[in-house]
N, CA and C atoms as a LAMMPS dump frame, in Angstrom:
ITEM: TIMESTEP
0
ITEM: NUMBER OF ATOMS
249
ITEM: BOX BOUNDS ff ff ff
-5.0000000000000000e+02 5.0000000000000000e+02
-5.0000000000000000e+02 5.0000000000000000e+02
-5.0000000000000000e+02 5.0000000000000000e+02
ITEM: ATOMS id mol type element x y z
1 1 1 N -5.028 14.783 -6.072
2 1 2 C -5.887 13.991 -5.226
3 1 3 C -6.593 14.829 -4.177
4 2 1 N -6.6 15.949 -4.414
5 2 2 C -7.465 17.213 -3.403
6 2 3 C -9.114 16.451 -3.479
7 3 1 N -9.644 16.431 -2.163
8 3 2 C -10.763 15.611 -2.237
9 3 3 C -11.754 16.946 -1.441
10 4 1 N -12.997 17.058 -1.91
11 4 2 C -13.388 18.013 -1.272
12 4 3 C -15.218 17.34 -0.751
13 5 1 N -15.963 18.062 -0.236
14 5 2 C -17.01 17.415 0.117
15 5 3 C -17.951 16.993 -1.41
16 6 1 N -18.392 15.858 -1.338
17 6 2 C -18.987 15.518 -2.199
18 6 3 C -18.161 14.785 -3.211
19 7 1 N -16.722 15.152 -3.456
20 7 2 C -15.832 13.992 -4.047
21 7 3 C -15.095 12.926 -3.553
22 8 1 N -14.675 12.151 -4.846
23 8 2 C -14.459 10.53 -4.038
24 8 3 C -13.01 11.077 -3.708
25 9 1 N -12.557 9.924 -2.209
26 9 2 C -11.188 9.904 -1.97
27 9 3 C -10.404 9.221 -2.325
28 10 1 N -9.423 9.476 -2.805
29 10 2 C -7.96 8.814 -3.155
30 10 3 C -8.307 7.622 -2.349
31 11 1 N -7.107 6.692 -3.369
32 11 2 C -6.575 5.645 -3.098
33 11 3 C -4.84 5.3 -3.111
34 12 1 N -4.436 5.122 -1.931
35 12 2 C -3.358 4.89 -2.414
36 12 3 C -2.557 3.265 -1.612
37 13 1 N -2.43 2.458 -2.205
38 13 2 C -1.546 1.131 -2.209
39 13 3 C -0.216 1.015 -1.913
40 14 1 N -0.265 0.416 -0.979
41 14 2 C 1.5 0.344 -0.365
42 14 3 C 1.31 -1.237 -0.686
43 15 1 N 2.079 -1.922 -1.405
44 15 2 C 2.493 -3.13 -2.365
45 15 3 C 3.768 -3.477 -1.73
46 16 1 N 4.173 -4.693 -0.855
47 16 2 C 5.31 -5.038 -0.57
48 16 3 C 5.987 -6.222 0.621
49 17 1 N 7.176 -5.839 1.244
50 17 2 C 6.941 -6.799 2.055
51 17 3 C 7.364 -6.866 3.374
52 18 1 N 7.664 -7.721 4.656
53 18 2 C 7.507 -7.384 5.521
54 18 3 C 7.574 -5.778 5.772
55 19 1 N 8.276 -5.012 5.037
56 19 2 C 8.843 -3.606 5.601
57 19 3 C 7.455 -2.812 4.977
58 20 1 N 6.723 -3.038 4.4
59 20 2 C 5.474 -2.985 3.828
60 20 3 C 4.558 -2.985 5.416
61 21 1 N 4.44 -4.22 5.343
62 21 2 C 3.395 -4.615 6.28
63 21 3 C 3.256 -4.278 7.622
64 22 1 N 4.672 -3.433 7.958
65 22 2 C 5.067 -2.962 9.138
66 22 3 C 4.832 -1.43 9.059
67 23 1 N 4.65 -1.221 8.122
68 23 2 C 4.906 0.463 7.972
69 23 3 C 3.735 1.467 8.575
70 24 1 N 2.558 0.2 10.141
71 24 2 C 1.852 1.35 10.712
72 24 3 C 2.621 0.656 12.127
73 25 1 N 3.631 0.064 11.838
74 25 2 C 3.785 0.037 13.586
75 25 3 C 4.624 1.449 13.798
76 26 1 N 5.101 1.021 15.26
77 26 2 C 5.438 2.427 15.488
78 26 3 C 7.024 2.263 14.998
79 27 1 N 8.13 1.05 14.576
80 27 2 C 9.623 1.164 14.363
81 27 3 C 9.142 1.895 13.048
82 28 1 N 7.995 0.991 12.194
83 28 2 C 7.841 1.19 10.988
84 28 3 C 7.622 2.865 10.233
85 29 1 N 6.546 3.084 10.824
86 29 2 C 6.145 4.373 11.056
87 29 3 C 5.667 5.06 9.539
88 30 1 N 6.193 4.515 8.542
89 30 2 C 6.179 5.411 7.271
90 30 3 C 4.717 5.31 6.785
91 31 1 N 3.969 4.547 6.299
92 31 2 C 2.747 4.06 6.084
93 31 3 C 1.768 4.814 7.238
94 32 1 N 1.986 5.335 8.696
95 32 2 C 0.665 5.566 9.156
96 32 3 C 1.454 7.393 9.07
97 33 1 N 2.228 7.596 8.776
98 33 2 C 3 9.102 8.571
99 33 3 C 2.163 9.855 6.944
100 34 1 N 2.019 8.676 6.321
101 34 2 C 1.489 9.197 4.523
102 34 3 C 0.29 8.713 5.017
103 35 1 N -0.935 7.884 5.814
104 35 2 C -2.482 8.279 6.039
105 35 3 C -2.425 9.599 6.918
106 36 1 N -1.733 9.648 7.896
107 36 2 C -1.947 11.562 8.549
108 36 3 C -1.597 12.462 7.576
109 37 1 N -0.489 12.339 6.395
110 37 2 C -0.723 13.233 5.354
111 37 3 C -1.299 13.368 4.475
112 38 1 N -2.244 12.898 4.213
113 38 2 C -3.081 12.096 3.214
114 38 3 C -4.668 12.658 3.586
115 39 1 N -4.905 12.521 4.865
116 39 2 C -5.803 12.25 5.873
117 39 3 C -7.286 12.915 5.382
118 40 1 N -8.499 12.734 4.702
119 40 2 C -9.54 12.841 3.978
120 40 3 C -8.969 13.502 2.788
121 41 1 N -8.035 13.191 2.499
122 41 2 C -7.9 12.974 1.103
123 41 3 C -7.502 11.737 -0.266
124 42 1 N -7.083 10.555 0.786
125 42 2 C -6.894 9.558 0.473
126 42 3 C -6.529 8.086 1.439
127 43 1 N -7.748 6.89 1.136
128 43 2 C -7.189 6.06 1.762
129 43 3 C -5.769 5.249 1.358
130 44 1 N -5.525 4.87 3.044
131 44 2 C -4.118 3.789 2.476
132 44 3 C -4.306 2.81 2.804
133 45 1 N -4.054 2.166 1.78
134 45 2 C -4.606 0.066 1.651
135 45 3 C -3.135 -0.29 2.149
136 46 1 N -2.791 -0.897 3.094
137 46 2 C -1.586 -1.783 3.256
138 46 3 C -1.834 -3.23 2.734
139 47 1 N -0.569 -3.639 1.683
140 47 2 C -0.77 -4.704 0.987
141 47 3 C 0.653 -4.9 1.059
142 48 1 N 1.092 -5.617 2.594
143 48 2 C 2.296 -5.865 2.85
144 48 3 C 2.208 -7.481 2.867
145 49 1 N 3.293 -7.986 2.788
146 49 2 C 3.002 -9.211 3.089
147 49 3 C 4.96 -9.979 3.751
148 50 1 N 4.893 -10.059 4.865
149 50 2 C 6.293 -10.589 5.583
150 50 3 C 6.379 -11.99 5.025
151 51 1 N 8.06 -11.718 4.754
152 51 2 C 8.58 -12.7 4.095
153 51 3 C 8.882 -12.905 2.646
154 52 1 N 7.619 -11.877 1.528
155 52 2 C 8.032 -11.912 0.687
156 52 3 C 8.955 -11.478 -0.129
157 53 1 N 9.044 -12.026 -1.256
158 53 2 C 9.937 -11.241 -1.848
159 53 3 C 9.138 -10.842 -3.388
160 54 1 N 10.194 -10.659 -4.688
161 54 2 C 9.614 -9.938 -5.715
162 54 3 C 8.865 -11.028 -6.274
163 55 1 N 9.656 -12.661 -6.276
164 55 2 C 8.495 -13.567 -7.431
165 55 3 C 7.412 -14.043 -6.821
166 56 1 N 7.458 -13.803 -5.067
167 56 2 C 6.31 -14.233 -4.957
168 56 3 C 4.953 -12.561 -4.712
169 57 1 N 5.62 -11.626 -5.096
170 57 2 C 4.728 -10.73 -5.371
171 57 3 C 4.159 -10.155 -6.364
172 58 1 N 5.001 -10.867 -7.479
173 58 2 C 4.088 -10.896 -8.759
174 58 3 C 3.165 -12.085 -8.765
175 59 1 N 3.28 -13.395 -8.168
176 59 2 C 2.668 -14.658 -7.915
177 59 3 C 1.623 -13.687 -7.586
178 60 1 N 1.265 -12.944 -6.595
179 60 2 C -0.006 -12.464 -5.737
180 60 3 C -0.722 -11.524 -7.255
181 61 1 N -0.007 -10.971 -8.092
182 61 2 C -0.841 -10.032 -8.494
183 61 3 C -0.887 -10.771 -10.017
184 62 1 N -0.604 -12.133 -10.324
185 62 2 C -0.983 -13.049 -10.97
186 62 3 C -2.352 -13.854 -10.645
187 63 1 N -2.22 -14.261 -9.545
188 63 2 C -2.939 -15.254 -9.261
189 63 3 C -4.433 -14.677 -7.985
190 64 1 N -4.288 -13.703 -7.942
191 64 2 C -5.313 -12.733 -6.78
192 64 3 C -5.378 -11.366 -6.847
193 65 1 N -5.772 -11.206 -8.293
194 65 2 C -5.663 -9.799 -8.649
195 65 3 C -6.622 -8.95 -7.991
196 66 1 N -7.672 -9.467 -6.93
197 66 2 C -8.929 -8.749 -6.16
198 66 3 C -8.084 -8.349 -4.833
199 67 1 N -6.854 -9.078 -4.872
200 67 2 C -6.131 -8.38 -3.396
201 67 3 C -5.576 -6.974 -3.663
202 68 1 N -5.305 -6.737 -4.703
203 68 2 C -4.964 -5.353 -5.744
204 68 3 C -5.731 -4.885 -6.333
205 69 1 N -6.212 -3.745 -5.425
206 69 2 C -7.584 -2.84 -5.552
207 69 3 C -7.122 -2.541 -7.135
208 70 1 N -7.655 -2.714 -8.259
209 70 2 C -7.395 -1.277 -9.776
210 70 3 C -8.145 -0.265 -9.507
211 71 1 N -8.6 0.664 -8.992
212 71 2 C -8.81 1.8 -8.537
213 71 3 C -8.125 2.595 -7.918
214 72 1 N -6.625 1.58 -7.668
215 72 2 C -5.877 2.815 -6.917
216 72 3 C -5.229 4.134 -7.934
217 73 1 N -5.244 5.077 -7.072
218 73 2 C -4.749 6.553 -7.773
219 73 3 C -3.521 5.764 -7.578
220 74 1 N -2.398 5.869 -6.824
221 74 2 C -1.146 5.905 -6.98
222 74 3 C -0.701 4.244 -5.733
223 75 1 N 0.163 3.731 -6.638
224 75 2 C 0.679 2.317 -5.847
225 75 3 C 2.22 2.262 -5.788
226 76 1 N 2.391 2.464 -4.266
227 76 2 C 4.363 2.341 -4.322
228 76 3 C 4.177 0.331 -3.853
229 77 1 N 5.25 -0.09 -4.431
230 77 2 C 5.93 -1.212 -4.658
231 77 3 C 7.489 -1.085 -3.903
232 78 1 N 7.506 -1.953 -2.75
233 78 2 C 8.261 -2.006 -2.22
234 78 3 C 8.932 -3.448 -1.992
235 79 1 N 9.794 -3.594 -2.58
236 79 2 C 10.504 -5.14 -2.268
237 79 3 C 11.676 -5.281 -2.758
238 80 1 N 12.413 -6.189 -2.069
239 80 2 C 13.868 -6.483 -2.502
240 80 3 C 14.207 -6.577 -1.007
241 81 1 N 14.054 -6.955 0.228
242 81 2 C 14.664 -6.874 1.286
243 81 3 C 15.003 -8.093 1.455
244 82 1 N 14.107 -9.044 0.685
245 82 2 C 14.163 -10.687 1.049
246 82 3 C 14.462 -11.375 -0.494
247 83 1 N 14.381 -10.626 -1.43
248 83 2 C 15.715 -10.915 -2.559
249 83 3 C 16.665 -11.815 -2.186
């Protein structure tokens, strides 16, 4: 995902849930730690959503597949906290 002038930048998708959606505060921290490492070389889409869990996050990528960029280079999936 080396992006240089004139090429497109990464994409990368954080898929999950509250611990997702938290991951630019500051307890959270992990999510705004991978855009400073990342940083013009790839955006990060947060696609957290609190409260969920796994069936209602396949529900989302059933039923609102435009909330789930397909262009992403690489998508971590994070859930099971509310299992």
């Amino acid at each position: 995902m080396a992006a240089s002038w004139g090429s497109e930048i990464g994409k990368i998708v954080l898929f999950g849930d509250s611990l997702t959606q938290q991951s630019f505060d500051e307890q959270g921290c992990w999510g705004a730690l991978l855009a400073s490492r990342y940083a013009r070389r790839a955006d990060i889409l947060n696609r957290g959503f609190s409260g969920y869990n796994t069936k209602w996050g396949l529900k989302i990528l059933e039923h609102s597949p435009s909330s789930f960029p397909s262009c992403a280079d690489l998508v971590f999936i994070f859930f099971g906290a509310n299992d």
